[in-house]
Structure formats: C-alpha cells, structure tokens
SELUM-581403 format. One line per field, with one value per residue: x, y, z of N, C-alpha, C, O in turn; residue in three letters. Coordinates in steps of 0.1 Angstrom, whole numbers. Example, Ala and Ser with C-alpha at 12.3 -4.5 7.8 and 13.67 -1.06 7.14 Angstrom:
<recs>
nX <- (132|128)
nY <- (-57|-22)
nZ <- (78|71)
caX <- (123|137)
caY <- (-45|-11)
caZ <- (78|71)
cX <- (132|129)
cY <- (-33|0)
cZ <- (78|79)
oX <- (142|134)
oY <- (-33|11)
oZ <- (85|80)
type <- (ALA|SER)
</recs>
This chain:
<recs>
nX <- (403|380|344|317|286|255|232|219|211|186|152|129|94|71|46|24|8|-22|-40|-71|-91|-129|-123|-102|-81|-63|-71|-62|-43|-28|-32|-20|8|6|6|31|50|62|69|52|21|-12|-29|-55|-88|-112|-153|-180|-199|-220|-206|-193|-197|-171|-157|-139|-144|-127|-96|-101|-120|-131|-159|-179|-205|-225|-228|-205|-180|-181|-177|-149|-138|-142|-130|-103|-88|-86|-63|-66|-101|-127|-159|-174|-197|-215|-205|-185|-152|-123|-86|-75|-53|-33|-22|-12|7|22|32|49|68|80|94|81|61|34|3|-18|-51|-71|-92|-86|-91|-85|-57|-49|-51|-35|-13|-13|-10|12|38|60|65|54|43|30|8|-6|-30|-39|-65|-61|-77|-106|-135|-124|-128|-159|-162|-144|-163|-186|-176|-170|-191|-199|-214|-244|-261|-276|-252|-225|-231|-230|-205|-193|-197|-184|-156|-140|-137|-118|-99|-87|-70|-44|-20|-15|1|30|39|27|8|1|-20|-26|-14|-19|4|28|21|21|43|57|51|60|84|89|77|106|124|123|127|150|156|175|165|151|162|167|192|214|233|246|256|272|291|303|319|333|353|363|381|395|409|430|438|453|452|444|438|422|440)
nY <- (120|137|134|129|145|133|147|155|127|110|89|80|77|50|29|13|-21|-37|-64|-88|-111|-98|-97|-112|-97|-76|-46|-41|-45|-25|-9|-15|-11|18|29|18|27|58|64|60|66|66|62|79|72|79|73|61|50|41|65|45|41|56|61|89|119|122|110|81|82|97|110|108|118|103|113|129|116|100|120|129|105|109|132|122|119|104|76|48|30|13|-10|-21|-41|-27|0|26|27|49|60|91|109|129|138|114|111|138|126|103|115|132|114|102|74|53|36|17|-1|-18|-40|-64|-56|-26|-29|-43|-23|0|-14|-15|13|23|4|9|21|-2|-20|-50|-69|-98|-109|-138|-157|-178|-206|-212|-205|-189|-162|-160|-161|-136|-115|-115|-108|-84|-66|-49|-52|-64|-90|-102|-88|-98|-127|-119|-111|-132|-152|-140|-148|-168|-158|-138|-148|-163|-144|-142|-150|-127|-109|-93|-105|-130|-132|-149|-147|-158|-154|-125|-101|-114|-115|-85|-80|-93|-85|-57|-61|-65|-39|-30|-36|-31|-8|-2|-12|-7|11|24|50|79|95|77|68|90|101|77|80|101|96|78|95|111|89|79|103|108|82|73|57|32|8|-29|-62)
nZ <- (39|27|30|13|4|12|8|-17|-21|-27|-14|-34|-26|-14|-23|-6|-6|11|7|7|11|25|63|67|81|69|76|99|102|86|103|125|118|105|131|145|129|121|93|73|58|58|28|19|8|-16|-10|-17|1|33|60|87|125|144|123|111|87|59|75|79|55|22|24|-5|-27|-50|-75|-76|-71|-99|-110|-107|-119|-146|-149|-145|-121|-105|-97|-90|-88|-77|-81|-50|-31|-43|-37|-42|-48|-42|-52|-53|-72|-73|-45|-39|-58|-50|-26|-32|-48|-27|-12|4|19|18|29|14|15|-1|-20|-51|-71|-68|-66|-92|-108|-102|-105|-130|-134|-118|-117|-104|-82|-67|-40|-32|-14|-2|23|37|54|83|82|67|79|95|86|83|113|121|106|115|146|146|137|118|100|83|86|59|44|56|45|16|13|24|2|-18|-11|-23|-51|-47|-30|-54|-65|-59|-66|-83|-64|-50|-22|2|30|60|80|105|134|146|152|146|118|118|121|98|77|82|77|52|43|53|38|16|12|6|-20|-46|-67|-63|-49|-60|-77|-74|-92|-95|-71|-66|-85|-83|-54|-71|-83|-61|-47|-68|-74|-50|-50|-75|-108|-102|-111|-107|-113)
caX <- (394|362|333|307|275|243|221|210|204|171|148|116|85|66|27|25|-6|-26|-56|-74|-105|-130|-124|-90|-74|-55|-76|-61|-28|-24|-38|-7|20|8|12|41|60|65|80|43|11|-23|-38|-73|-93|-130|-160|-194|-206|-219|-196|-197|-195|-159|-147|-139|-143|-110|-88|-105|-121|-137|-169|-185|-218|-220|-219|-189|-173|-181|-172|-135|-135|-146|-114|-91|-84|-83|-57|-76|-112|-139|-171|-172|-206|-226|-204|-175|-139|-112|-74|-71|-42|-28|-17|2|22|33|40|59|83|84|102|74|56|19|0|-32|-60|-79|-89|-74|-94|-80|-45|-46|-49|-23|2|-13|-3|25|40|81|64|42|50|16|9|-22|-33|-44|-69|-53|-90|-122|-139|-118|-138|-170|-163|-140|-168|-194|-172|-165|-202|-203|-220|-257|-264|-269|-234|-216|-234|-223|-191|-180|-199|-177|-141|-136|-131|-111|-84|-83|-62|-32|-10|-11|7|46|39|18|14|-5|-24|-23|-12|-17|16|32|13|27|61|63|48|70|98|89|87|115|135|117|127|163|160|185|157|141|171|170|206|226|243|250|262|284|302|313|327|346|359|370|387|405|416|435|449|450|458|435|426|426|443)
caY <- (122|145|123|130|148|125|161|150|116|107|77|77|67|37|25|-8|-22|-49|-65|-94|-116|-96|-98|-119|-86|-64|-38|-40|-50|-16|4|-17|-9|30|32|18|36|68|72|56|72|63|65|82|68|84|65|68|41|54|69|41|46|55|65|104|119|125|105|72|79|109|103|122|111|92|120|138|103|99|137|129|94|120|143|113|123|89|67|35|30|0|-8|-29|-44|-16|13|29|33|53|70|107|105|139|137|101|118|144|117|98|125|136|104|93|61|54|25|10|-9|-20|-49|-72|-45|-15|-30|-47|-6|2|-24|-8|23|26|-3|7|25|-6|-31|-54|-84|-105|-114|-149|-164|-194|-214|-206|-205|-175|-148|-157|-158|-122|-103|-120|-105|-73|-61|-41|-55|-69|-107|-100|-86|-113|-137|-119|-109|-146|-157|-133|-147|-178|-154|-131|-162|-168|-131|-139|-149|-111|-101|-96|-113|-134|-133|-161|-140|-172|-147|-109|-99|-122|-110|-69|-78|-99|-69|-44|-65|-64|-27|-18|-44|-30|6|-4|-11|0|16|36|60|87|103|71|72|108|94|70|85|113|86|71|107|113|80|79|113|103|71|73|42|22|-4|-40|-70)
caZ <- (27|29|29|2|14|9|8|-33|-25|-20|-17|-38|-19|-16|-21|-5|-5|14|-1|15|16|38|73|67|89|62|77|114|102|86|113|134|111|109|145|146|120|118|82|64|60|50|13|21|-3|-15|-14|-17|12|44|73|98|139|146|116|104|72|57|76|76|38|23|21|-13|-35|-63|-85|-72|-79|-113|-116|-102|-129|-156|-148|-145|-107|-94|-96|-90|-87|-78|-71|-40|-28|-43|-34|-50|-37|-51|-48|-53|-80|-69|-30|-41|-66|-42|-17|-37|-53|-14|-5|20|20|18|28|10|21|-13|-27|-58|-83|-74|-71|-103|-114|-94|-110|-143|-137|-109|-110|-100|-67|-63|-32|-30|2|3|35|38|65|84|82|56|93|103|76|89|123|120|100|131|155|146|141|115|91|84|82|47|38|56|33|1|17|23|-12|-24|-10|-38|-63|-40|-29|-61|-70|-47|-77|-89|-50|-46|-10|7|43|61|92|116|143|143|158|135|106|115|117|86|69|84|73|40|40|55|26|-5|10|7|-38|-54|-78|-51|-47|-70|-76|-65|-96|-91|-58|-67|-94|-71|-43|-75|-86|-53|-47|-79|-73|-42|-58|-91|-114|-92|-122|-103|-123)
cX <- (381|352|321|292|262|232|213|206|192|163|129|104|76|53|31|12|-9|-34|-55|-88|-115|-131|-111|-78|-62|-57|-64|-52|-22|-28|-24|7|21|8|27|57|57|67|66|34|-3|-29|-50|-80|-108|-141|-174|-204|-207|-210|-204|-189|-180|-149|-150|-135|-127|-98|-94|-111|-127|-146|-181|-202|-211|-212|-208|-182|-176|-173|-154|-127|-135|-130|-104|-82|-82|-73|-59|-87|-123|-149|-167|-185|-215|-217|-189|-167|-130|-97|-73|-58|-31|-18|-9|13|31|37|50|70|91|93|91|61|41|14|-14|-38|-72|-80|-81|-79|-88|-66|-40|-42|-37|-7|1|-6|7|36|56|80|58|49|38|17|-7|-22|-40|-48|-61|-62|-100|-130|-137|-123|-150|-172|-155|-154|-181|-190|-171|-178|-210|-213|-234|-256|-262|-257|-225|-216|-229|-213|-182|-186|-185|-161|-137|-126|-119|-97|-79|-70|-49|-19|-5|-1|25|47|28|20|-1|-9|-30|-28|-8|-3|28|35|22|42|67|61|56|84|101|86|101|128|131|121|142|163|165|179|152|149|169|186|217|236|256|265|276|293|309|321|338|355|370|381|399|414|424|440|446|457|456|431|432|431|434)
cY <- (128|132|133|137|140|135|157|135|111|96|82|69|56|29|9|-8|-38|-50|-82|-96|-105|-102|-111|-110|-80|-48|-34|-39|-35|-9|-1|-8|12|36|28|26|47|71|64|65|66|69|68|83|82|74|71|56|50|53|56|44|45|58|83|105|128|122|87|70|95|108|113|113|110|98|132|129|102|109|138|113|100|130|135|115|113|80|51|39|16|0|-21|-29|-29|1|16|32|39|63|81|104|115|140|124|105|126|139|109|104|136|130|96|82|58|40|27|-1|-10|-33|-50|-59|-35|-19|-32|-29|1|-2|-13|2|29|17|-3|12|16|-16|-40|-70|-84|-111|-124|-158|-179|-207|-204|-197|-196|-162|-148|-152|-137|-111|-104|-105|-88|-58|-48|-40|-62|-84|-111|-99|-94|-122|-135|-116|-120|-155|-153|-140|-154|-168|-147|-136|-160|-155|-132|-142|-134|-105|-103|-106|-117|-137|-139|-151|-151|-166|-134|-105|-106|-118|-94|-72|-86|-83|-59|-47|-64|-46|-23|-29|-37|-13|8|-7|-5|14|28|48|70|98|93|76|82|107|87|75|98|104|83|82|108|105|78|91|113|89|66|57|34|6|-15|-47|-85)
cZ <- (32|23|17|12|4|8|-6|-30|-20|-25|-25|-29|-20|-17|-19|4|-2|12|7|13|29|53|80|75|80|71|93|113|96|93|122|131|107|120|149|139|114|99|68|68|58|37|15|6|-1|-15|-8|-5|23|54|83|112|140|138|114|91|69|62|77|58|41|12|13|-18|-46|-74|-87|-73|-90|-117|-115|-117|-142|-162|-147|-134|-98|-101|-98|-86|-86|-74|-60|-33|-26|-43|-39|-43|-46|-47|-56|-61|-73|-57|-29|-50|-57|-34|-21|-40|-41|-7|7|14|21|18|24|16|10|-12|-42|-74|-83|-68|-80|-113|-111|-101|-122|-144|-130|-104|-100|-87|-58|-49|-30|-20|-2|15|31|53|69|78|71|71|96|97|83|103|127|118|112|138|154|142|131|100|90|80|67|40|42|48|20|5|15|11|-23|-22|-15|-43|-60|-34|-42|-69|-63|-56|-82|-76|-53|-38|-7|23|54|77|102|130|146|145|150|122|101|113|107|77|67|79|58|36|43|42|16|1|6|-12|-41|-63|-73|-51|-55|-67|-75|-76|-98|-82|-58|-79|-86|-64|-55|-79|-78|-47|-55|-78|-64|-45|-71|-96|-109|-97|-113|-118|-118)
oX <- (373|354|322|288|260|221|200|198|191|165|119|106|73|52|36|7|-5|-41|-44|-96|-110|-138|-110|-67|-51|-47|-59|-46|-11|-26|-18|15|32|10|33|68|51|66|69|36|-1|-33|-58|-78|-113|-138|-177|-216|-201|-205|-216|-178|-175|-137|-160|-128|-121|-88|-85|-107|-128|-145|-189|-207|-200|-202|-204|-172|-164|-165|-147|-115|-127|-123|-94|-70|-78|-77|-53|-87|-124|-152|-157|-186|-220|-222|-182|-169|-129|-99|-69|-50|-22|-6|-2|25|43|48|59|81|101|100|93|53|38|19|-21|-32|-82|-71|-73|-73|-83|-61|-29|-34|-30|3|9|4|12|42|61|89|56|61|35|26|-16|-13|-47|-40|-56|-57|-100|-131|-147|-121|-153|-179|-161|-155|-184|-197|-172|-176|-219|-218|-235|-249|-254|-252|-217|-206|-226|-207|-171|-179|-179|-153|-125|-114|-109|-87|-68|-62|-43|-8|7|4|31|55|18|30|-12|0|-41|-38|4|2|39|45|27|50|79|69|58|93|112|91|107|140|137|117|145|174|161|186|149|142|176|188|229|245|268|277|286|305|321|333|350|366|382|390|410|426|431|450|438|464|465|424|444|429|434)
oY <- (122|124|145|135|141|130|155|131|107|91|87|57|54|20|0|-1|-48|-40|-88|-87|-104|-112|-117|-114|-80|-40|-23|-34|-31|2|9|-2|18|48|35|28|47|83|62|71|54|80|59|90|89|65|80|58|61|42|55|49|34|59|88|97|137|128|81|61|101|106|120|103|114|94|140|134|106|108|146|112|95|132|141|113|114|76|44|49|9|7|-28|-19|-23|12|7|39|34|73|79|96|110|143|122|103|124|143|107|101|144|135|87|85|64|32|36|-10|-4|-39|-41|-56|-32|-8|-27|-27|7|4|-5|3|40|17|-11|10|19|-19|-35|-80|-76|-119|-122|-163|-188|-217|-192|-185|-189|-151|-138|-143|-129|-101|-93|-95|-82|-46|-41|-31|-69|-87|-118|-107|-98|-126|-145|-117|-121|-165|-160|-138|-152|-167|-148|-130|-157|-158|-121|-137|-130|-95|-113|-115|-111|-141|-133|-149|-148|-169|-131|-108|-99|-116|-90|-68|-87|-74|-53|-39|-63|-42|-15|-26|-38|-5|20|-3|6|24|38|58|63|106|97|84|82|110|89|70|100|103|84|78|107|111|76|90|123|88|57|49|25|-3|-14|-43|-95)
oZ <- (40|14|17|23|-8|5|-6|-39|-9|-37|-19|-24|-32|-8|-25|13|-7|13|11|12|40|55|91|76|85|72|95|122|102|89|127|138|107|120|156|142|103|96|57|79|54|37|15|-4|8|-22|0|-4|26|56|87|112|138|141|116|85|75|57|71|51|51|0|18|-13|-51|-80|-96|-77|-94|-126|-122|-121|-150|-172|-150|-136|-87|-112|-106|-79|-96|-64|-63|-26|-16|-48|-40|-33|-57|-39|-67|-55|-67|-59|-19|-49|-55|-31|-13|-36|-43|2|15|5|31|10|28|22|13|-6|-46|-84|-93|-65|-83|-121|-119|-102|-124|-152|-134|-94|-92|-79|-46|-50|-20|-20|-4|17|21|61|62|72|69|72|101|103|90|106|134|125|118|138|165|144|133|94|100|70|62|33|35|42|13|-6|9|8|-31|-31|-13|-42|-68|-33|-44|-78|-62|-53|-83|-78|-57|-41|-10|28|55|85|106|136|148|135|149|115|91|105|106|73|57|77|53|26|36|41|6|-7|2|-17|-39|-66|-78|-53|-63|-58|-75|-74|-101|-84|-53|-79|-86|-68|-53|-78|-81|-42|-50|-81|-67|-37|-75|-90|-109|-92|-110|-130|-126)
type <- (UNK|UNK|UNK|UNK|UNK|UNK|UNK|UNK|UNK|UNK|UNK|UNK|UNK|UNK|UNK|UNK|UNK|UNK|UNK|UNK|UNK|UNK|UNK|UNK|UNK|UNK|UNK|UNK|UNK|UNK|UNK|UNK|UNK|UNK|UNK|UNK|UNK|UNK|UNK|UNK|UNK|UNK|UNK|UNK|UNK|UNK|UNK|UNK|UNK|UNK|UNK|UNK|UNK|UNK|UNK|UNK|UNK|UNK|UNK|UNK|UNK|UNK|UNK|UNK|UNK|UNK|UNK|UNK|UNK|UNK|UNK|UNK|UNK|UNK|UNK|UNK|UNK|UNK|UNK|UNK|UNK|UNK|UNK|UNK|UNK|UNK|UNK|UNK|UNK|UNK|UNK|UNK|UNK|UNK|UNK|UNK|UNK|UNK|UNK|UNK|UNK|UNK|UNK|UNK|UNK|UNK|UNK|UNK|UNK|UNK|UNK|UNK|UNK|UNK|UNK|UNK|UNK|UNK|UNK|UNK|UNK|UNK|UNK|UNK|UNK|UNK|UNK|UNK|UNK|UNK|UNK|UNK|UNK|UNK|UNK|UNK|UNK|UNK|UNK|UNK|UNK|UNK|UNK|UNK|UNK|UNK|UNK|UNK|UNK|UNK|UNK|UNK|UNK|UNK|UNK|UNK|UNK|UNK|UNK|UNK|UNK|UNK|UNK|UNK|UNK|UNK|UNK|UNK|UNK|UNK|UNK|UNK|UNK|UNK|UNK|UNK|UNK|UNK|UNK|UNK|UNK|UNK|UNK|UNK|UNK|UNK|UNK|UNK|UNK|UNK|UNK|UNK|UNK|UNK|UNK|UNK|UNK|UNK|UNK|UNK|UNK|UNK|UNK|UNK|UNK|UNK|UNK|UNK|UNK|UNK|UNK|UNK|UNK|UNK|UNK|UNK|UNK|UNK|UNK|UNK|UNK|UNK|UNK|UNK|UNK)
</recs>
C-alpha cells in the first residue's frame, strides 16, 4: 500500500508565553529555551522605555516614542499592549499572524496584562506558564543582583509583586523556578506537548479521511462487530 504524503498537513504555530513576578527569571528562562530550540522564535515587542546596555533595537525590543506607540494603538497594530512602570509595551499584531499561519512558534516574555489580551484575542494559539519564585527573598535578591535597575524601581518592582502572584490562576501552567535548569526543561516539555494538539494540525481531517479511503479500498467491508 502507498503511504499517504503528509505534504498538506501542517501544524499551526504557537505563542507561548511566560509572565512572572519581576526578577522571578521568565526573562532568562526564555533566552534558554530560544537557544536551545531551533523551531521557536522571539515576539519582539515595542516599547517606549530606554534601550538598556546590551540590548539591540529590534531584536531585544523596538524601541519607538510614545507617540509612534499611541500611533500603532490608534491603527489597531498591536495585539497586546501595557503600561508597565511608566513605560509602554506592546506586540506588533502583523508578524504573529504570519508566524502563526507559517507553522512556527513564538515565544513571549510579558506580564499578566498583556497576556490576559492575548487570551482575549488568540486564545486557540495561546499556551501561557507563570514562573513562580521558590522564596519572596528570591525577587529582591535577583533584581539586586542583576544590576539593572535603580534602588527606586526595585522598591516599586517588589511593592508591585502581591498583586502580580496574585494572576497565576489565569496561566495554563505553573512552573516553580527552584532550579534554573529544572525550570527550562519543564518548560520545553510543555512546549514540545501542546505542539502535538490535535487542534494545532490544520488538514488532519483531510489527512485522515484519505488513510481511511485508502484502507477501505484495499479491504473493503471493514465494519468491526
């Protein structure tokens, strides 16, 4: 029997998105998981905060003024949108469409605002994980450590992470960042499962009613009792 050619069946792609208390390591956990796998990408968000040391514009964010953000909210060009300690973030609607209807996979790095947008308006592409600190202790000491921020913004950063725990009910998954290494390959485990939904395929049925065509036509009167 000739085998079927799988050429029409194709998988729809995937936004999966990690949100996270700051400095609870969403941030690092996807920088792991797009080094390690080839077959995701990054969601390059816009935002109107400044370029800090080390990042580039247009692959880290792309980094416009305020009112070339409003101007993009205006046109209905963003996807999701928040403010976030002063400064505005947002997804380019356009370049996730064609990724999605491309088959390829895109990772987010937002908080619980512009996911909750997300659910709103994508939810059958959506896959969503909260990172959760193991200790309260482990936010302060992370955002400390890592230097990028003013004494000030630590303080309303971790004023800020109550309300920010409190959104973990809205996630598909929750994944307890204990132990980085730990943390990526729960993660990646849960992409590479939610890539596998039935829902994701476009064509299966296509798919499978050919296989049964072919089958039946080679033994016909197949009905079990």
């Amino acid at each position: 029997m000739v085998g079927l050619s799988t050429d029409h069946l194709k998988r729809r792609g995937i936004m999966l998105v990690l949100s996270s208390p700051s400095g609870a390591g969403k941030t690092s956990i996807a920088k792991a998981i797009l080094a390690r796998d080839g077959n995701i990408a990054p969601s390059v968000s816009v935002t109107t905060r400044e370029q800090r040391p080390g990042e580039t514009d247009g692959e880290d964010y792309h980094f416009i003024s305020r009112d070339a953000f409003q101007n993009l909210v205006r046109q209905g060009q963003l996807l999701e949108y928040a403010e976030v300690f002063g400064n505005f973030y947002g997804t380019p609607r356009a370049p996730v469409d064609s990724a999605l209807r491309d088959g390829r996979d895109l990772i987010f790095d937002i908080d619980w605002q512009g996911a909750r947008q997300l659910t709103e308006n994508a939810r059958d592409d959506l896959v969503t994980v909260f990172i959760l600190p193991p200790r309260a202790e482990d936010l302060e000491r992370r955002l400390m450590t890592r230097a990028q921020d003013t004494a000030d913004t630590i303080q309303r950063r971790m004023a800020k992470a109550p309300d920010e725990l409190s959104h973990y009910p809205e996630y598909d998954y929750v994944v307890v960042n204990n132990d980085f290494e730990t943390s990526v390959v729960q993660v990646m485990a849960i992409l590479h499962a939610e890539r596998q939904r039935r829902q994701r395929f476009v064509g299966l049925a296509q798919f499978i009613r050919g296989m049964q065509e072919q089958v039946r036509a080679k033994y016909p009167g197949g009905e079990l009792m």
